[in-house]
N, C-alpha and C positions, 0 to 999 in steps of 0.2 A: 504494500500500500504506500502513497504517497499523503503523507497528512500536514496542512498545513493551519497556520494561522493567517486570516486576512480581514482588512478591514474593508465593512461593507456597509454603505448608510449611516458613516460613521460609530460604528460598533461592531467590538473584536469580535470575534469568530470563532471557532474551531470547525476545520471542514476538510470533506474527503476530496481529493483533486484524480477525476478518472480521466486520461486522457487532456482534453483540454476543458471538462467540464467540474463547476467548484460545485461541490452539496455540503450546505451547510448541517451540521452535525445537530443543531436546532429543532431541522425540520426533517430527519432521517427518523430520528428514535427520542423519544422521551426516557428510555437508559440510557442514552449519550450524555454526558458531560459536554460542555459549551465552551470550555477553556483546556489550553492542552495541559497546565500545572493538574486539574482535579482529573483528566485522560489520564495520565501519569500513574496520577495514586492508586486509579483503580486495576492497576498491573494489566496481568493477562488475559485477564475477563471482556476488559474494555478492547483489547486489541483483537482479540474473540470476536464480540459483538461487532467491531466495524467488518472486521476482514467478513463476515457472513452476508452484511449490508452490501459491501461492496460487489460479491462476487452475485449479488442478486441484481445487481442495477449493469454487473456487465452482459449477465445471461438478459437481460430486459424483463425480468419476473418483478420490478417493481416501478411504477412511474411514482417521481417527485422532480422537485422542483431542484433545478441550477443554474449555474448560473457561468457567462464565459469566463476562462481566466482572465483576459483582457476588462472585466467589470469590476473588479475588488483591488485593493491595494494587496501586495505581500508581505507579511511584517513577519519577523521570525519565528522558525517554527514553533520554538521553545522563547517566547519572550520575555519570561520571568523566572528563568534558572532558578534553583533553590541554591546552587553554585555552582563558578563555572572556573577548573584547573585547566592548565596547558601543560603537556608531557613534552619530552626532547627525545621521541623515541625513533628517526631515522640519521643512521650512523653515516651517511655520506654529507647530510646538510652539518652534521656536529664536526667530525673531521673535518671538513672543507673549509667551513669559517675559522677552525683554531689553526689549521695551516696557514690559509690568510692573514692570520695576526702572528704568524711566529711559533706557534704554540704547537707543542706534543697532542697527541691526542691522548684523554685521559680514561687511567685503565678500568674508574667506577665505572666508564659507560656500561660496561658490561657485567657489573655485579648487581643495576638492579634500577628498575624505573624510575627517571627523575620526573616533579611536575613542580609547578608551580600557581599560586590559585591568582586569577584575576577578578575585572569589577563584575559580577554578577549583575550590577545594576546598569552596566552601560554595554549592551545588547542591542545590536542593528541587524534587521533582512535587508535586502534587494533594497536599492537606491541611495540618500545621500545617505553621505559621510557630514556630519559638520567639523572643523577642526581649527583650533585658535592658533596664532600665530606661535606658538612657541612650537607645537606639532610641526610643527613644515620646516623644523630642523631632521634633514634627513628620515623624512615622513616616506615610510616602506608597507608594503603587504605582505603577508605570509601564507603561502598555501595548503592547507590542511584539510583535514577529515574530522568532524567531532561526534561522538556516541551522546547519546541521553539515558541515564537511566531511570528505570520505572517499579526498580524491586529494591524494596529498601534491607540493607544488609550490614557485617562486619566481620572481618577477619574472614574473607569474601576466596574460596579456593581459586585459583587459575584455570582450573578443568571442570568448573562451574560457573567461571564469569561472566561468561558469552548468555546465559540465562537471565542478565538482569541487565541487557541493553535493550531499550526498546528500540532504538534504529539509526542510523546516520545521515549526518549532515555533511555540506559544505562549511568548513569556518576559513576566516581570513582574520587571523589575526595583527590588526592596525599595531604597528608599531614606529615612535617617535623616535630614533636612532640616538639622536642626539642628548637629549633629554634620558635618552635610559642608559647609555655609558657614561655621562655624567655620573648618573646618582649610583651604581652598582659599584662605582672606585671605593665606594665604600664599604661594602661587600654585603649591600642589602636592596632588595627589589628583581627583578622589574617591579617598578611604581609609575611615577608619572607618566615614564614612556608607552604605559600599555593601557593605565585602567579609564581610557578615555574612547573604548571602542574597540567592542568584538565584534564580528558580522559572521551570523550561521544561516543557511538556507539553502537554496530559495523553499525547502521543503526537507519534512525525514522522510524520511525512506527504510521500511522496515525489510526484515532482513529475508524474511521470502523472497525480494525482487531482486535480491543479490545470489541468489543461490547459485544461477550459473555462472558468474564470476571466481565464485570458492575456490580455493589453490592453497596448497601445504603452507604451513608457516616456518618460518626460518628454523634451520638444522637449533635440536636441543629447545624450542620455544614449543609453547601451545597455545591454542586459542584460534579462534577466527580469524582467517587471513584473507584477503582478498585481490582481484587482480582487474584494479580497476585505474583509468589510465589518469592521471590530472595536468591540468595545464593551466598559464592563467596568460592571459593578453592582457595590455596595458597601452589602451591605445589603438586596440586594434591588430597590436603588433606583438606575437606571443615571446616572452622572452624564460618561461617556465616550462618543463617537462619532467614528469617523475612518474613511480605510481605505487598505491597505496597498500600493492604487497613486498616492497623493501621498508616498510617497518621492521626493525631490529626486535623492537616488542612490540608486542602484542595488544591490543588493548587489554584481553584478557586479564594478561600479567602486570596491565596499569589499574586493573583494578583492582586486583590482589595486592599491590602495593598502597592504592589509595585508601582503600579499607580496612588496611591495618591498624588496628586500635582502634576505629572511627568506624563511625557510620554512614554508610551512602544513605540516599535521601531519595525519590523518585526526585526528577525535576532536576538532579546532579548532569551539568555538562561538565564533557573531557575530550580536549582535545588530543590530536596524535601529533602537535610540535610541526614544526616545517619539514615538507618533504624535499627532498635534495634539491639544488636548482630554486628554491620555491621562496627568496626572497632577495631583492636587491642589497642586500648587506653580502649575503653570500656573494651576486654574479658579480657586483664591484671588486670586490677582494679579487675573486679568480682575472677579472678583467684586468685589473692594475698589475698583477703577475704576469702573466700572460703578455699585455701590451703598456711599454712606459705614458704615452700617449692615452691610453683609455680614459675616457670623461665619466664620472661617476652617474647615474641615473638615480633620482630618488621620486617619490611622488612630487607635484602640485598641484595646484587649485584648476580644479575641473576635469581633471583626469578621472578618466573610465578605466576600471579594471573588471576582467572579467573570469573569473575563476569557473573551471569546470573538470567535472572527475564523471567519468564513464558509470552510468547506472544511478547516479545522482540528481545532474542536474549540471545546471550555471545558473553562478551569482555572480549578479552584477551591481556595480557602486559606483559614485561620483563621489571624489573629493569635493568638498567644500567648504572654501577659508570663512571664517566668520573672526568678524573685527575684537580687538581685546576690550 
């Protein structure tokens, strides 16, 4: 299924997206939930109940009302996270940028998922960016994949985690360059560089649609892996390729490390970190190696990026500088 959040009439949503037709989940079932946080809660019941609606509005055993996608705004799928971490778990974007600074690559990568938790509260779908001027120091995109979970747990096994994703996203994680090696000289954040704008969408995507993508996960790992292609344009002009079965880990094993000690929440986003290639901090670096000559590329004001990963979707965004 593809499940999204959109605003229609001025007023949020939650609704199934069949092809290019939205049903709001409203007007489907009086046991649907109206909001995808209480969808969430209601685990695998509710994802039950839609997947049976939906497979009856594809066979045509049910007329209701939809609506085009082109008639509702797209706001994110998940717009009210209960929290949202970001993982570093593909090993060529990690080597690549420490090469580029000089740097060893270091041997934790491999003993065990890193994450770190961003603003839950500043969560964007599809369209503008707004971003102050301090942002537009070395103001970059990040290409990723993010999971939502919908089963609340702790001390969550690796060879059980894949049961408490409800589905995947697109995320692009905005990050202000400058502003965030500034502040980590100190050897704490990302802060200001990040907590001013996450972007996930344009929809989840649950994990039947992914089935034929499915592909072994890296030698000695477990969990879900997938072999789905991502790319992102900037302009029109793609300067990103990866894809999201050279994850080193796994989500699985991101969440087995997230839930340690702690409780996952329904409503918990997690991202899988930049995939190789998948941010201009990284192509700068290789660029500037590569060629003395090389001109750095960062975002500006009005740029269009457009991320997209096989079996997902594309999302799409506009920078926009807003005055201090």
């Amino acid at each position: 299924m593809r499940i999204v959040t959109c605003l229609y009439h001025d007023t949020e949503h939650l609704a199934l997206l069949v092809e290019d037709k939205i049903y709001l989940c409203s007007e489907l079932s009086t046991q649907l939930p109206t909001k995808m946080q209480t969808f969430l809660q209601g685990g695998n019941q509710n994802m039950v109940n839609l997947k049976q609606i939906e497979i009856k509005i594809k066979e045509e055993k049910i007329k209701t009302n939809c609506i085009h996608v082109s008639e509702v705004k797209l706001l994110a799928p998940v717009p009210h996270p209960s929290s949202c971490r970001d993982a570093y778990a593909f090993r060529q974007h990690v080597s690549t940028s420490r090469r580029n600074r000089g740097l060893e690559m270091i041997p934790e990568f491999d003993q065990f998922p890193v994450f770190y938790f961003t603003n839950h509260q500043a969560i964007y779908g599809p369209g503008d960016i707004p971003c102050m001027p301090l942002h537009m120091g070395q103001l970059d995109f990040e290409l990723e994949v993010a999971i939502v979970i919908n089963k609340r747990g702790k001390n969550i096994k690796a060879s059980e985690a894949d049961e408490y994703i409800a589905g995947y996203m697109i995320m692009n994680d905005i990050s202000a360059r400058k502003l965030q090696m500034e502040e980590m000289k100190l050897n704490l954040g990302p802060a200001k560089g990040k907590d001013f704008a996450t972007v996930i969408g344009p929809w989840l995507v649950t994990k039947d649609e992914l089935q034929i993508y499915k592909t072994n996960p890296p030698e000695g790992h477990i969990g879900d892996c997938y072999n789905l292609e991502m790319t992102c344009k900037v302009n029109d002009k793609q300067v990103s390729l990866g894809n999201l079965a050279d994850m080193d880990w796994t989500f699985a094993e991101i969440i087995e490390r997230a839930s340690y000690g702690v409780e996952l929440f329904p409503g918990d986003v997690i991202g899988s970190g930049t995939v190789g290639t998948g941010c201009f901090l990284e192509l700068n670096g290789t660029g500037r190696l590569q060629n003395p000559t090389h001109i750095d590329q960062w975002l500006v004001d009005g740029d269009n990026i457009a991320l997209e990963v096989t079996g997902l979707g594309r999302l799409d965004n506009r920078i926009i500088l807003l005055p201090d």
